[in-house]
C-alpha atoms as a printed R data frame, in Angstrom:
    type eleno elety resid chain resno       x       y      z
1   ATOM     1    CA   UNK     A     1   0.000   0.000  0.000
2   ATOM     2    CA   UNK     A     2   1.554   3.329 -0.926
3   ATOM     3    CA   UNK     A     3   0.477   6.767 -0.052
4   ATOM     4    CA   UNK     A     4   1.825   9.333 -2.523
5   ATOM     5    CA   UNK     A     5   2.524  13.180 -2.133
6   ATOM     6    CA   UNK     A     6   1.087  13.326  1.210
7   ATOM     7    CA   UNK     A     7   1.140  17.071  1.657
8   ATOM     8    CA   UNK     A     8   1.232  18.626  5.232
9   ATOM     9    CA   UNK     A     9   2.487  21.328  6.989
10  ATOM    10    CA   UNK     A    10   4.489  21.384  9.898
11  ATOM    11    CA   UNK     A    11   6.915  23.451 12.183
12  ATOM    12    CA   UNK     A    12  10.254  21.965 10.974
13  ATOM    13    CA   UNK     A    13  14.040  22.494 10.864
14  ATOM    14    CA   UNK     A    14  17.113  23.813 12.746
15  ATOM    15    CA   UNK     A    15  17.199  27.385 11.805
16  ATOM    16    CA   UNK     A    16  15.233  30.610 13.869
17  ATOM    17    CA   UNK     A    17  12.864  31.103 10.469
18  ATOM    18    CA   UNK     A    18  12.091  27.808 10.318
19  ATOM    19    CA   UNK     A    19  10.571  27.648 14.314
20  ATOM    20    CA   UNK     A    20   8.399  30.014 13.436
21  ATOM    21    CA   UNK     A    21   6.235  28.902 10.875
22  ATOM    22    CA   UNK     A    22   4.817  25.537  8.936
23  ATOM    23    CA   UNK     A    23   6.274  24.322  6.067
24  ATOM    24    CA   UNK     A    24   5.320  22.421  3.313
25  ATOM    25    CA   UNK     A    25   6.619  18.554  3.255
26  ATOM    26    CA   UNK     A    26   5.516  16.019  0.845
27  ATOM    27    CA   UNK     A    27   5.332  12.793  2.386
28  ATOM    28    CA   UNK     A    28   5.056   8.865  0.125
29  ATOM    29    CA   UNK     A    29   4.456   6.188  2.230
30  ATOM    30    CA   UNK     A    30   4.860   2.826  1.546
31  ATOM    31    CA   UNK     A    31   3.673  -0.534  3.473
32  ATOM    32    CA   UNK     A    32   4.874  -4.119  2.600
33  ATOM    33    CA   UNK     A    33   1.890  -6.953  4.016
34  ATOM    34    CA   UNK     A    34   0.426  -9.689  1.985
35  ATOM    35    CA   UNK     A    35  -2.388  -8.119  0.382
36  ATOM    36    CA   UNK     A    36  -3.822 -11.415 -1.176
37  ATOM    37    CA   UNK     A    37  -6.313 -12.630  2.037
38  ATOM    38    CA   UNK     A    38  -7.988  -8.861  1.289
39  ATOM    39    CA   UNK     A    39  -7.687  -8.962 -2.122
40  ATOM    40    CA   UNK     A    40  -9.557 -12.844 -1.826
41  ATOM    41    CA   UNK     A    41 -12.215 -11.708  0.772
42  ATOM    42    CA   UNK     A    42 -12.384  -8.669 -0.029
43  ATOM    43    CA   UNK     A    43 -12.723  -7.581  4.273
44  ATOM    44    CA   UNK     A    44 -10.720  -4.563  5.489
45  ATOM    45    CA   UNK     A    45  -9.685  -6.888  8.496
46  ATOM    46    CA   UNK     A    46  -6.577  -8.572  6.121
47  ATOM    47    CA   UNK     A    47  -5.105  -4.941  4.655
48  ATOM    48    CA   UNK     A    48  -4.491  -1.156  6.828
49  ATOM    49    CA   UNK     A    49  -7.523   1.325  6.447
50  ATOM    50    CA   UNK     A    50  -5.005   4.117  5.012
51  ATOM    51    CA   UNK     A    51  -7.711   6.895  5.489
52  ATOM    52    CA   UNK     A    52  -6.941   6.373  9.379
53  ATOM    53    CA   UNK     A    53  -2.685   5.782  8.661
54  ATOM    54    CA   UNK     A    54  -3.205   9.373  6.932
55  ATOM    55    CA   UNK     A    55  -4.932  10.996  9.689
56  ATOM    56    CA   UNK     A    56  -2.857   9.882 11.827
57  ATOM    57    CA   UNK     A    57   0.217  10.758 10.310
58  ATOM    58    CA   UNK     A    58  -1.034  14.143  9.281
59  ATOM    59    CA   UNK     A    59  -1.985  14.739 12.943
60  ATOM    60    CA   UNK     A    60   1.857  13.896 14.229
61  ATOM    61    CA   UNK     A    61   3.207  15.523 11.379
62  ATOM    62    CA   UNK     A    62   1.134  19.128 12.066
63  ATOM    63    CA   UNK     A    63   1.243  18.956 15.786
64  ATOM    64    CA   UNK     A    64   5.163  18.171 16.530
65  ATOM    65    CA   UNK     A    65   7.956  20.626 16.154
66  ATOM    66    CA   UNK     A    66  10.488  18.135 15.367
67  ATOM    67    CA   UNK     A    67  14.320  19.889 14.069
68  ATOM    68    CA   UNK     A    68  15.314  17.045 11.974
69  ATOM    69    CA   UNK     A    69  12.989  15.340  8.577
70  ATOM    70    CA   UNK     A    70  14.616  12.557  9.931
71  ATOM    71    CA   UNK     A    71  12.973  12.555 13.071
72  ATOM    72    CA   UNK     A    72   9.299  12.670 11.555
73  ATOM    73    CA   UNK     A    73  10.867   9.770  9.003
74  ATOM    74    CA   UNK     A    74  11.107   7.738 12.306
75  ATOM    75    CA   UNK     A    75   7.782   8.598 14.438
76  ATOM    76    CA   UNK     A    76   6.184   8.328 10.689
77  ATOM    77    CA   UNK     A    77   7.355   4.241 10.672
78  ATOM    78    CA   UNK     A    78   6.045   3.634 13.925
79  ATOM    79    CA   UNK     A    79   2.746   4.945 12.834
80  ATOM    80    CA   UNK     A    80   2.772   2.522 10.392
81  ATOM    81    CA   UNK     A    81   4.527  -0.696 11.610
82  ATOM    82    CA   UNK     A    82   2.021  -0.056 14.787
83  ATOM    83    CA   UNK     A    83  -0.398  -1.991 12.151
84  ATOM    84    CA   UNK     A    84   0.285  -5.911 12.976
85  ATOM    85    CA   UNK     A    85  -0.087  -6.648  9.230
86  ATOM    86    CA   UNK     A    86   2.440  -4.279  7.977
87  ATOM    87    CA   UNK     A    87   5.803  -5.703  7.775
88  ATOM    88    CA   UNK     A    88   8.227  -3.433  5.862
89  ATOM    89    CA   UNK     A    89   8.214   0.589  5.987
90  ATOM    90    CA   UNK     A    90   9.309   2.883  3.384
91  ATOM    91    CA   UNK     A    91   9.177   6.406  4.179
92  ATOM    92    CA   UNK     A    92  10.570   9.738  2.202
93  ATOM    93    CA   UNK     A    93   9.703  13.480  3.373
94  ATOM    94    CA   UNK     A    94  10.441  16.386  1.267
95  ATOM    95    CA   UNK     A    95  10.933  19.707  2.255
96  ATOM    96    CA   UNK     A    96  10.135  21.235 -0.910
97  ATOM    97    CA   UNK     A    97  10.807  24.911 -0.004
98  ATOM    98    CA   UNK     A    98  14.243  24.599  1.731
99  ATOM    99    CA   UNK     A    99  16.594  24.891 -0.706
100 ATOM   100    CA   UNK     A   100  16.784  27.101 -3.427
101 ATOM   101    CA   UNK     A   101  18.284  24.649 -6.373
102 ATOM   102    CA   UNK     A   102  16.694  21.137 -5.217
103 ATOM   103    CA   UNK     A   103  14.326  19.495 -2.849
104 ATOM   104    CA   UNK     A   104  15.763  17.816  0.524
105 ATOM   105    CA   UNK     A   105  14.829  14.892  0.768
106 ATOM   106    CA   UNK     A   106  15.047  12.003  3.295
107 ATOM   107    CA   UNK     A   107  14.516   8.217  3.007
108 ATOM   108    CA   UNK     A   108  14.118   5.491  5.502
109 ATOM   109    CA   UNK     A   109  13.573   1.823  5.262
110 ATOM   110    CA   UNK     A   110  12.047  -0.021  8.626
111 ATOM   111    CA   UNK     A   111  11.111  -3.820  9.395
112 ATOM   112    CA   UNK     A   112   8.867  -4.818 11.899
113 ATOM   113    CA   UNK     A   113  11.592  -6.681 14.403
114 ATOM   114    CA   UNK     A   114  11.276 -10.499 14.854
């Protein structure tokens, strides 16, 4: 399951401008879990209800004040390995306004631990 350009905004970064107001970040989510019992049954119970993985998400995202993308990048993967089925994490955040010549961009991989 992937959600793509998640867009929120948040209070994020090291510098004095950046503490005091939101910025844009684009967020893409990905999930590893077998999909095939939902995809057979057709019951939410055997996939993630990603409307509630977004809310929550969005909610961390707009009410932390985290310095560091790669902070969110973490809290982000708990969100989402907190689902039992979900067994592999993929997680980038962009912080599209940042830089003048290119997007910042970080990228974490997580597995649920044995």
């Amino acid at each position: 399951i992937i959600l793509n350009n998640l867009t929120v905004e948040a209070v994020i970064g090291t510098l004095p401008q950046e503490r005091q107001q939101q910025q844009k970040l684009i967020l893409n989510i990905e999930m590893e879990l077998d999909l095939q019992p939902a995809g057979e049954s057709d019951d939410l119970q055997y996939s993630v209800n990603y409307q509630e993985i977004e809310e929550r998400i969005i909610h961390l995202a707009q009410s932390s004040q985290f310095f560091l993308l790669e902070k969110l990048a973490e809290e982000t993967a708990k969100i989402c390995l907190s689902y039992p089925l979900v067994q592999v994490t993929t997680i980038s955040i962009a912080k599209p306004a940042a830089l003048c010549h290119s997007t910042p961009t970080v990228k974490i991989i997580r597995r649920r631990k044995a």
